[in-house]
C-alpha positions in Angstrom: -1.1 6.2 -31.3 0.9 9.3 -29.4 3.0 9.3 -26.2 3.1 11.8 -23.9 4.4 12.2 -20.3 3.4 15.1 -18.0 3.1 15.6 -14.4 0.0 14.8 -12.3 -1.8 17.7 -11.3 -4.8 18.5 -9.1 -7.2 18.5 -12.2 -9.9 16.7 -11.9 -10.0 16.1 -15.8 -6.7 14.3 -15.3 -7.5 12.5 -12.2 -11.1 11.1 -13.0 -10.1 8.7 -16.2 -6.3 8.3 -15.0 -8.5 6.7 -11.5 -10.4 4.3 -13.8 -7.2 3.0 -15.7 -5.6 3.2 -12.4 -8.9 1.1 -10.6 -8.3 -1.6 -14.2 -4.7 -2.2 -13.5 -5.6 -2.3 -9.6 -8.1 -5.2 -10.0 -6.4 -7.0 -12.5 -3.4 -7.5 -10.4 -4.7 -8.4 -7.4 -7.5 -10.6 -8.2 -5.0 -13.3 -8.1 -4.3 -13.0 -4.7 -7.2 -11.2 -3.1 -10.3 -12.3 -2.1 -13.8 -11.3 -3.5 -14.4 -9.5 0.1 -11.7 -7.6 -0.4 -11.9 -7.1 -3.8 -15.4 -5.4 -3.4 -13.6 -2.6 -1.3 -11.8 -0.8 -4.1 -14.5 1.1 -5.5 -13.4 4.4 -8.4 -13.9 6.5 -5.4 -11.6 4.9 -3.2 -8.7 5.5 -6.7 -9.9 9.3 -7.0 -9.1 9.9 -3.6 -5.6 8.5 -3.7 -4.7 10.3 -7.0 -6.0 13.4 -5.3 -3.9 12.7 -1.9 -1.4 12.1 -4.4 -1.2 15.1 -6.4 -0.8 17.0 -3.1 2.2 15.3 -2.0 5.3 17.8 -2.3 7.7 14.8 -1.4 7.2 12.7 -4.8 7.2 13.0 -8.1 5.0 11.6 -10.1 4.9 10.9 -14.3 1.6 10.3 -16.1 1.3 8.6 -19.4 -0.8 9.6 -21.8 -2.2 7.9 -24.8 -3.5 9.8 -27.8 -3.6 12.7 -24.2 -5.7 10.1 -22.5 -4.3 9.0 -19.2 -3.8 5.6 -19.0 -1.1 5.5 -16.0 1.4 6.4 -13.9 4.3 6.2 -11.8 5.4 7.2 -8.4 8.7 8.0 -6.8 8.9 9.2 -3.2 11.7 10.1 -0.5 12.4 6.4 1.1 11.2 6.1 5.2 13.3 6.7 7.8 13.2 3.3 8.9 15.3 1.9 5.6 18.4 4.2 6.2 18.9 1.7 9.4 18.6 -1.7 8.3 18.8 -3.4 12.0 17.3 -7.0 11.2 13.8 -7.2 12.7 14.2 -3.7 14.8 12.8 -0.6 12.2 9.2 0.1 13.1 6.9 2.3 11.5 4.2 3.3 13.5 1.1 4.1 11.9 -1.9 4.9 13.5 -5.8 6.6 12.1 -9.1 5.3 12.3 -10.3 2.7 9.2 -14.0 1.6 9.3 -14.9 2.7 12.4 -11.9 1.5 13.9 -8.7 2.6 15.6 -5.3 0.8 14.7 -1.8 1.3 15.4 -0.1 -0.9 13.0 4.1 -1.2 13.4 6.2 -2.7 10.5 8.9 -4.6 11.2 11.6 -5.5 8.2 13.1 -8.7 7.6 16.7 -7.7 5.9 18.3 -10.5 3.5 21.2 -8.8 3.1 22.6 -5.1 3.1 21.9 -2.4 0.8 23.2 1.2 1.3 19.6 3.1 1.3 20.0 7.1 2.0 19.2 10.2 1.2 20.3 9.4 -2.5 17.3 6.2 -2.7 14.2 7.1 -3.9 11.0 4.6 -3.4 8.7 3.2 -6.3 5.7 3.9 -4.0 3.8 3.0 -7.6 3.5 1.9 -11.2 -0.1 1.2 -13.0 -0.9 0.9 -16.5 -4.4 0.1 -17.7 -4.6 -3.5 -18.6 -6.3 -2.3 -22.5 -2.7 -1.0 -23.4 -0.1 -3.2 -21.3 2.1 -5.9 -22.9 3.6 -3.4 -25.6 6.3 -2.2 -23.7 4.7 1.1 -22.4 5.7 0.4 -18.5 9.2 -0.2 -19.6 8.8 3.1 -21.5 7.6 5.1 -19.0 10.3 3.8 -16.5 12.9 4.0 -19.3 11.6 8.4 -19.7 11.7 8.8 -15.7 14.6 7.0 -14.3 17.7 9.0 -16.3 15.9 12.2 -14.9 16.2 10.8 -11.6 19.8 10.3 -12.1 20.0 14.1 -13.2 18.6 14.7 -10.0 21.3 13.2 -7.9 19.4 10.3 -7.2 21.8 6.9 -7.2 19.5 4.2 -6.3 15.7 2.9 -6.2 13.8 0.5 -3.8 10.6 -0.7 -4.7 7.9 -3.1 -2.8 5.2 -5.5 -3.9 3.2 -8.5 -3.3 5.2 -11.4 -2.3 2.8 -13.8 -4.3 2.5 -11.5 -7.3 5.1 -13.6 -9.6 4.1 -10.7 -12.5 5.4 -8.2 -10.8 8.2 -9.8 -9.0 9.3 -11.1 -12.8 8.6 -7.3 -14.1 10.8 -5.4 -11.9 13.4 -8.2 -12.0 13.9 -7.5 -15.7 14.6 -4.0 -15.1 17.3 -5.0 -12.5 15.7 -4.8 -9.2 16.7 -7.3 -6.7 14.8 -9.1 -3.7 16.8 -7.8 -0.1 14.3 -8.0 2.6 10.7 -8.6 3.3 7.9 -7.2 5.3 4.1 -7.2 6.5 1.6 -4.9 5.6 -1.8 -4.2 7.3 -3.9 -3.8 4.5 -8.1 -3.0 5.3 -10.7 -4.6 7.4 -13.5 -6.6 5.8 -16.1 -7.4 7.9 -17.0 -11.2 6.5 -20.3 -12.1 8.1 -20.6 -9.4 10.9 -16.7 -10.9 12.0 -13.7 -8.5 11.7 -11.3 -9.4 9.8 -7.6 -7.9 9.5 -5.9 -8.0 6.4 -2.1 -8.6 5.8 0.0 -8.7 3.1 3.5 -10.7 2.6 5.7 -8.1 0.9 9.0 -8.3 -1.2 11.3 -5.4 -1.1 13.9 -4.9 -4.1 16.6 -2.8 -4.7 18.9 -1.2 -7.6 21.3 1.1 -8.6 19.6 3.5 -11.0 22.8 3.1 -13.3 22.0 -0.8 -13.4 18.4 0.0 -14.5 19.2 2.3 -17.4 21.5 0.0 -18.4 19.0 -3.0 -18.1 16.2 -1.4 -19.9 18.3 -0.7 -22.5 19.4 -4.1 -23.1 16.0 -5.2 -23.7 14.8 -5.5 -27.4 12.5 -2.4 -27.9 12.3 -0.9 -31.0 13.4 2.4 -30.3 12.8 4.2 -33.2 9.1 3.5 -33.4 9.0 4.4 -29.7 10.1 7.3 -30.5 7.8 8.1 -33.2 4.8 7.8 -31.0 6.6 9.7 -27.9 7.1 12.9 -30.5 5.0 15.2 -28.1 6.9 13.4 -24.7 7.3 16.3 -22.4 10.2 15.3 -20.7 9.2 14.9 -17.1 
């Protein structure tokens, strides 16, 4: 098995099978907290358009991995929101506003803060990470985090946020290990399912974490990989 890292690009080869490992990862870590109705709603087109709206986004920057130059998933760093860099307990909105199924919303997000954090121009967000379920559990998300985050730091960048289900312990546990910690949380309109010709609004809890890019490094490397076969599969990494 090889390792490789590259950029997402508007290429359609790319995007179509990196949307069905990203639709896998998707499903299998929301089924614990989703319901079927919603469930039903994230359909491979739904994935190809966000990889594509993706690609075109000059404000992040975004790492594939590759296995054996399939992709198999990806992460996402992005410029934080305005609203973070002024952490006023219950008083940072973010007003978003569109049409979704045939209906017009203006949704504004309100942030519980735990405690303070200095967030600036210097924090980056983990907007996302996905890796198909067929290859997880052998250390590849550490891997690819563990590849990204030191160029970050060569960057300028000094510190990451990251957000995610409140009731997803796996992910909660995940990005724990790699030093991020819990400092506020939030609500998130979600979709509309419309259950039996009723409307229905979805929200989701979310936890925001935080760390200092020097306290993940130094987290990930504490953790018991065996770096020199790592290596020997990442042989054609290009660094991203």
């Amino acid at each position: 098995m090889q390792i490789s890292i590259r950029p997402l690009e508007k290429n359609i080869s790319q995007i179509l099978p990196l949307a069905e490992s990203y639709q896998r990862s998707y499903n299998q870590l929301s089924s614990g907290y989703k319901k079927p109705e919603e469930m039903a709603l994230y359909k491979k087109g739904f994935f190809i358009k966000k990889l594509r709206k993706i690609a075109e986004d000059e404000n992040s920057i975004v790492a594939v991995l590759n296995v054996d130059d399939n992709p198999r998933g990806f992460v996402r760093y992005s410029q934080i929101p305005q609203y973070y860099k002024h952490s006023a307990d219950n008083l940072t909105q973010d007003l978003e506003h569109g049409f979704l199924d045939g209906y017009e919303f203006a949704w504004y997000r309100k942030v519980h803060f735990n405690r303070d954090v200095k967030l600036d121009d210097k924090t980056l967000i983990v907007n996302q990470i996905y890796l198909d379920p067929q290859i997880q559990n052998q250390g590849l998300g550490t891997y690819l985090l563990q590849k990204t985050i030191p160029e970050l730091k060569k960057q300028g960048f000094e510190s990451l946020i990251i957000e995610y289900n409140a009731h997803n312990a796996n992910a909660a546990k995940f990005y724990r290990g790699i030093g991020f910690e819990p400092f506020a949380l939030t609500k998130d309109f979600d979709h509309i399912i419309h259950p039996q010709a009723k409307t229905e609004f979805c929200v989701s809890d979310v936890e925001i974490a935080y760390t200092t890019i020097d306290r993940a490094i130094q987290k990930m490397s504490d953790k018991h990989l065996d770096f020199a076969f790592m290596m020997t599969r990442a042989r054609n990494d290009k660094t991203y």
